[in-house]
C-alpha positions in Angstrom: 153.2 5.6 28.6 151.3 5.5 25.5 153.1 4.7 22.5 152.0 7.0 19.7 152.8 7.3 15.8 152.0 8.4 12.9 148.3 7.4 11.5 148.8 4.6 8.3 147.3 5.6 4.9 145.3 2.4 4.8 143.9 2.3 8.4 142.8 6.3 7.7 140.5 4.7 4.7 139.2 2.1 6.6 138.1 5.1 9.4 136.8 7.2 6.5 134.2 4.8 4.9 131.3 7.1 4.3 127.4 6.2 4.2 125.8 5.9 0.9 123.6 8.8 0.5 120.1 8.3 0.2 118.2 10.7 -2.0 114.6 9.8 -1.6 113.0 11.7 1.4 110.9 9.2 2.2 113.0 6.6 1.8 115.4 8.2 4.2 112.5 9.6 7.1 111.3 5.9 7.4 114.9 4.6 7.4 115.3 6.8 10.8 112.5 5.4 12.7 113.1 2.6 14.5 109.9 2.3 16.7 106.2 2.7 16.2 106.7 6.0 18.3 108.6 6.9 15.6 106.6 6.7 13.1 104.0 8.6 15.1 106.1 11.5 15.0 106.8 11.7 12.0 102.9 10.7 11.3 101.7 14.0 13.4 104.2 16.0 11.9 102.9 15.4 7.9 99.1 14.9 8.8 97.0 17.7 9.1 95.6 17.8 13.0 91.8 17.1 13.0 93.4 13.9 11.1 96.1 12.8 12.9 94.0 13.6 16.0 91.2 11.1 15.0 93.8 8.5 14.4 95.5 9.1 17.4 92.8 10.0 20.0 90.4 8.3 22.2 87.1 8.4 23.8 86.8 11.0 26.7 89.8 11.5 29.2 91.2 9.0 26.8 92.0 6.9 30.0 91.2 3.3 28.3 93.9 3.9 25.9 96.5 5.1 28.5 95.6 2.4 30.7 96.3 -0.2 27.8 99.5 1.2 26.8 100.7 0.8 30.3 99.5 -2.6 30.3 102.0 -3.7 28.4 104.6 -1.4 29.4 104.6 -2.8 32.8 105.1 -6.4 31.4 108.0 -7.9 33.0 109.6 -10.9 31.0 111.5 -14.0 32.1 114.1 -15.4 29.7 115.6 -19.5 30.2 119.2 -18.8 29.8 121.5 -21.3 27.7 118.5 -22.7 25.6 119.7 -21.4 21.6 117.1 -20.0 19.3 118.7 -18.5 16.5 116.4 -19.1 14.1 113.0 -17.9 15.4 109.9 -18.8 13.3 107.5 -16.5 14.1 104.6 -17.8 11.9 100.8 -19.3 13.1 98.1 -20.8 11.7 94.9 -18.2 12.7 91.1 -19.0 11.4 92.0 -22.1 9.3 94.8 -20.1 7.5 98.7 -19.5 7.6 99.6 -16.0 8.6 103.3 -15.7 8.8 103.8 -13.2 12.1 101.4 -13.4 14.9 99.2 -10.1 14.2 97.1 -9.3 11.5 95.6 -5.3 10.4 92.9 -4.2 12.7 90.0 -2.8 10.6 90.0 1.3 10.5 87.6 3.5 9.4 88.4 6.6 7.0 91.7 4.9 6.5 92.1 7.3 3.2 91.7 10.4 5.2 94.5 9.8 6.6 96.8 9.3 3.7 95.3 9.0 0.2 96.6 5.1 -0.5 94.1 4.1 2.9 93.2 0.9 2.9 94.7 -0.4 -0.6 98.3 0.2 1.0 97.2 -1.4 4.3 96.1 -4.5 2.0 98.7 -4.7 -0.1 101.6 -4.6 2.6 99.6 -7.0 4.3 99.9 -9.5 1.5 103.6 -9.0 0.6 104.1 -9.9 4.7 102.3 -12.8 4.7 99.9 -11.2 7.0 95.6 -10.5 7.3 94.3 -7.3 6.4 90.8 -6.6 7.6 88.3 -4.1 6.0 86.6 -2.0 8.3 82.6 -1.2 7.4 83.8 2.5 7.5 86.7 1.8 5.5 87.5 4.0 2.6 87.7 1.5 0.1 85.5 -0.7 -1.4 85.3 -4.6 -0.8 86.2 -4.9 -4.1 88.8 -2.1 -4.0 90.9 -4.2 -1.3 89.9 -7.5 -3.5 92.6 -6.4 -6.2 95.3 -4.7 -3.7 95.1 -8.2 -2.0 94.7 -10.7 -4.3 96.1 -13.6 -3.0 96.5 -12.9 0.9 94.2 -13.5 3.2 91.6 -10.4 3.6 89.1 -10.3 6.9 85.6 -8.1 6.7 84.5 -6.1 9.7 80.9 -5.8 10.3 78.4 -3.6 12.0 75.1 -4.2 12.0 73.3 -0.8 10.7 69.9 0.2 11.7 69.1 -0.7 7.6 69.6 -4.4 8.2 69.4 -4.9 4.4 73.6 -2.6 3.8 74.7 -5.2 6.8 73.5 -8.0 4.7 74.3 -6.6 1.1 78.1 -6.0 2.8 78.2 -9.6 4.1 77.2 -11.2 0.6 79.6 -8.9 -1.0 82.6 -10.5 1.3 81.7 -13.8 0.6 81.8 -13.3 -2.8 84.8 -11.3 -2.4 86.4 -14.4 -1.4 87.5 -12.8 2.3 87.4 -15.7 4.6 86.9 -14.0 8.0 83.9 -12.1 9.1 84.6 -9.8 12.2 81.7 -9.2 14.1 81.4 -6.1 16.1 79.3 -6.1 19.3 81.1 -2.6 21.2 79.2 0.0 18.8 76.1 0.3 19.9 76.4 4.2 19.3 79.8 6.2 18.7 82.0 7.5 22.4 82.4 10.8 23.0 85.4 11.3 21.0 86.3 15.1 21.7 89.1 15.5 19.7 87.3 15.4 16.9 84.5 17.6 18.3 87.6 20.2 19.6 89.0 20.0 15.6 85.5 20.4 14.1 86.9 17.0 12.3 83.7 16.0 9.6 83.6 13.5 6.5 84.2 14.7 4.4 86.6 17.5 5.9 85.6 21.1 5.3 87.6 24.1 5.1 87.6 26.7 7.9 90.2 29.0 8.5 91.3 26.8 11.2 92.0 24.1 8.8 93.4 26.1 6.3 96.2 27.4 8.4 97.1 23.7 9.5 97.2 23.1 5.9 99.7 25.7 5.1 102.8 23.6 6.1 101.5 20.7 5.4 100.5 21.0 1.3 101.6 17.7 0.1 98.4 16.3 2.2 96.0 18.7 0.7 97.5 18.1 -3.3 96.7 14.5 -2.5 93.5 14.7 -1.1 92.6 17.2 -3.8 93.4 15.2 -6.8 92.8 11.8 -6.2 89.4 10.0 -6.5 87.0 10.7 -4.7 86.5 8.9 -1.3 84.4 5.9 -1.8 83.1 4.3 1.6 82.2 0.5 1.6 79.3 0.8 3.1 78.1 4.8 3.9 75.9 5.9 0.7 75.6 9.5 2.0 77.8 11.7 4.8 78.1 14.7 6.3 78.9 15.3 9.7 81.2 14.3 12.0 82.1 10.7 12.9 80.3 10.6 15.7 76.9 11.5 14.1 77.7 9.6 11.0 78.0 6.3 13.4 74.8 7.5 15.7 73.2 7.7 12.4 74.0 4.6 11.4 74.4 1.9 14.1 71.5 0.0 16.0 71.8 0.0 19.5 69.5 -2.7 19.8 71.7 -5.8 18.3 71.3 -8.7 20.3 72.1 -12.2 19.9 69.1 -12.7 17.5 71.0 -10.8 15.0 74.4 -12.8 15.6 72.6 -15.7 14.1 71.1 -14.2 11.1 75.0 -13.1 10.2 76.0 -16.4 11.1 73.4 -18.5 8.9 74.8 -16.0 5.7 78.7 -16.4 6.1 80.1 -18.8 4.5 83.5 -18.4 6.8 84.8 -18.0 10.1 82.9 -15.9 12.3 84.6 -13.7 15.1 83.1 -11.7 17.7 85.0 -8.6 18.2 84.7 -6.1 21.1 84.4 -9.1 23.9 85.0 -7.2 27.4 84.0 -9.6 29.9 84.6 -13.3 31.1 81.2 -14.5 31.2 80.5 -12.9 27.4 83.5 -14.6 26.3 82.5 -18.1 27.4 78.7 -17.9 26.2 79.8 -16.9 22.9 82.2 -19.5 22.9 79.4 -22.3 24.2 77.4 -20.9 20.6 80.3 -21.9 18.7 81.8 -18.6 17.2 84.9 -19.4 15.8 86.9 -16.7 17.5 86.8 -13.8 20.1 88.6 -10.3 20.1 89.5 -9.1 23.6 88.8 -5.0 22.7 87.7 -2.0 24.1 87.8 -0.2 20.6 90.8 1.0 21.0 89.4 2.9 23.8 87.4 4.9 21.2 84.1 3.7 22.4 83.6 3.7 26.7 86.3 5.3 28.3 87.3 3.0 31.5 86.6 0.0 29.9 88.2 -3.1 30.9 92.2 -3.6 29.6 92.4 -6.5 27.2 95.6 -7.7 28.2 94.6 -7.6 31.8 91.4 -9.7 30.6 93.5 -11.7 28.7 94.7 -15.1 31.1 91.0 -15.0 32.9 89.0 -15.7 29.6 91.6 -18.2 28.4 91.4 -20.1 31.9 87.6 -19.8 31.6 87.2 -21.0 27.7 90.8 -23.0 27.5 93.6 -22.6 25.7 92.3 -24.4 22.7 89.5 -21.7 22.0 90.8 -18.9 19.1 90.9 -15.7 21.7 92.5 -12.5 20.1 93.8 -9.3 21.4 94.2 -5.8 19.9 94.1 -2.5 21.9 97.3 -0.1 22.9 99.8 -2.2 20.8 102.8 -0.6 19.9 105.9 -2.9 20.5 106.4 -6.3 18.7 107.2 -7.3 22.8 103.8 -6.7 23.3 102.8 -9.0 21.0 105.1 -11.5 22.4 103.8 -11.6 26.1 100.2 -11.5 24.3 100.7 -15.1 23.1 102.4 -15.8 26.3 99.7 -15.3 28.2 97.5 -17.4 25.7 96.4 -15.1 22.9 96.4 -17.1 19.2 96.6 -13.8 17.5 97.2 -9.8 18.1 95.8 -6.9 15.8 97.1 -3.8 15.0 94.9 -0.3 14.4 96.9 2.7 15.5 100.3 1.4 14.9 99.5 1.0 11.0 98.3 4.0 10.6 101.2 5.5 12.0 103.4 4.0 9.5 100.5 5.1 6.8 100.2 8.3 7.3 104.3 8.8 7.6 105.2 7.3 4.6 101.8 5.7 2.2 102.4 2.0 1.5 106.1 1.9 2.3 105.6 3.0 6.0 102.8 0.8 6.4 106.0 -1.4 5.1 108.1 -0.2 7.5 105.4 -0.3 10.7 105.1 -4.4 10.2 108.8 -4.9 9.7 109.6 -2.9 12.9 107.3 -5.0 14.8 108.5 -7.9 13.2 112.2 -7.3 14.6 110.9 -6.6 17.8 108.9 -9.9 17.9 112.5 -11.8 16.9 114.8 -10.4 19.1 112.3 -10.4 21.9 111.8 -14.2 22.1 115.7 -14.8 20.6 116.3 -13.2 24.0 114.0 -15.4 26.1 115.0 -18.4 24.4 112.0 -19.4 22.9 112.5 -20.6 19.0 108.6 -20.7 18.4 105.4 -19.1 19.1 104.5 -22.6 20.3 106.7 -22.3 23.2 105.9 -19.4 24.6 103.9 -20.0 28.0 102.2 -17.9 30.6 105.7 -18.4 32.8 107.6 -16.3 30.3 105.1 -13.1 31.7 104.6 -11.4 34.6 102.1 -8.6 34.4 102.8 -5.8 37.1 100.0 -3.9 37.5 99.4 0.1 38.9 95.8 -0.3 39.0 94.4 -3.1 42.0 90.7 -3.4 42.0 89.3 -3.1 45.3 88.1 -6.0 47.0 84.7 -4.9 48.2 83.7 -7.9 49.7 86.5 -7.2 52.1 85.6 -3.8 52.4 81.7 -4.6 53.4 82.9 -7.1 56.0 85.4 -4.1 57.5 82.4 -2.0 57.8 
């Protein structure tokens, strides 16, 4: 029998402790989300489509993307049990500098598009985290612009090389004297993917009014007010536009970049020198050989050729072929601070982020750029707390075992059956 009676006064309060209310809407939208996913909701839900879809979308069937994502979804991990690690330091030394998670900001372009702070809230939450924040050449913001929202912290350049070799170089000298101590290279380019979102939305910079975009506006006002009566946008390195993004990049790029062109870059930066967009083995270990300074494992997000390789998948290949003492990054399909985790794992010194800050960017302006980095930073803490590993230092590739749905065909074996 249960032995009942009359409910105490003081036990009653205890039961009756209410939440604190909080008034601020933003405050209280970013509070809720608890994953990058998330903040993509919330993202799609305040930015106008042709936006959010430009963020959000890839090249073609938009397979590359879905393909990376699953990468990592289909990681399985593999904790030690009974080995303590309650204090988790979660910091690295990347490019001859401290960075105090293991991921940095990827370089976006039209970053103010998609919320009017752009890149100057990307740069700034960057620096308060103890992080890198790279500046995209289609970036919204000046060099000089991210300069003074990033004073201190550590700010990386990412560079095309334009068919007018002479706003390549001018951008490069600008860096350096910008005091940015990274330069991204970026070899995957050579003219924009077929990105038909954006081409299905009619998305151009800058945006123009249709009646299409007008009624996504309607519920959506607080985008247009900002948009409307802030500065206007000032690309770092685009003198002129018009057009969509995929005939503003034709327009600009040269699909002709080769090696040769490497050096020149090389011979004016005073820095580190990456190579970003590296989608093979052999690619990886000639650059390496030249004595680039790092590699990014990338398929552009899978913005640029759709099927492209998976970075992740590429990941423990390139670092058996160039070692585990060669700087090889990783970006593409991140969206889980465990993803990160099984990234260095499996031998990456560094991760970088694209779609998951703008998520948290276009939900909530600096403060949800805020909130994306300390998401993935409590992922990235509980995730090795639980596999008992108490730095980055001691995660190994045994931690990781990447299931995969996709097996390539053997077609060696398939000649010799025929």
């Amino acid at each position: 029998m249960v032995h009942r009676q009359l409910p105490k006064v003081g036990e009653l309060l205890e039961l009756m402790q209410f939440k604190k209310p909080e008034f601020d809407a933003r405050t209280r939208r970013l509070d809720a989300a608890l994953t990058i996913a998330d903040l993509r909701a919330i993202a799609k839900r305040r930015t106008p489509k042709a936006a959010f879809d430009y963020t959000d979308g890839a090249a073609e069937a938009e397979l590359s993307l879905d393909r990376a994502r699953r990468a990592f979804e289909d990681v399985e991990f593999h904790p030690d049990i009974l080995r303590p690690a309650a204090d988790v330091d979660t910091s690295c030394e990347i490019l001859g500098g401290p960075s105090a998670l293991p991921f940095g900001i990827a370089p976006t372009g039209f970053a103010r598009l998609m919320q009017t702070e752009g890149e100057s809230a990307g740069a700034s939450a960057a620096a308060a985290a103890g992080i890198p924040f790279t500046l995209s050449t289609l970036g919204t913001t000046s060099i000089e612009g991210v300069k003074a929202a990033n004073p201190v912290g550590r700010n990386w350049f990412q560079l095309y090389v334009m068919r007018q070799r002479e706003i390549s170089y001018g951008l490069v000298e600008r860096a350096a004297a910008a005091g940015f101590d990274t330069l991204m290279f970026t070899v995957d380019t050579p003219i924009a993917g077929a990105r038909l979102r954006d081409k299905r939305n009619g998305f151009s910079i800058p945006p123009q009014l249709t009646l299409g975009t007008i009624v996504d506006a309607l519920p959506r006002p607080w985008w247009w007010y900002d948009f409307l009566t802030t500065p206007k946008l000032e690309f770092a390195s685009l003198s002129t536009t018009g057009g969509t993004v995929g005939e503003l990049v034709n327009a600009a790029m040269d699909p002709t970049i080769g090696y040769d062109d490497l050096d020149v870059i090389r011979g004016m930066w005073p820095g580190k020198l990456v190579v970003k967009g590296v989608q093979n083995v052999a690619d990886a270990a000639r650059l390496v050989d030249l004595g680039v300074d790092g590699l990014v494992l990338s398929n552009h997000g899978g913005r640029q050729l759709d099927r492209a390789p998976i970075p992740f998948h590429l990941l423990p290949k390139v670092v058996r072929e160039v070692g585990k003492d060669a700087t090889v990054m990783i970006d593409t399909g991140i969206m889980n601070g465990a993803d990160i985790v099984a990234s260095v794992a499996l031998g990456a010194k560094f991760t970088l982020i694209g779609r998951a800050y703008l998520y948290g960017l276009m939900a909530g302006g600096r403060q949800g750029v805020d909130r994306t980095i300390a998401i993935l930073r409590s992922e990235i803490e509980r995730t090795m707390t639980l596999l008992g590993v108490s730095s980055l230092a001691e995660l190994e590739p045994r931690h990781v075992t990447q299931l995969t749905r996709l097996v390539p065909v053997d077609l060696q074996a398939a000649d010799a059956r025929v």
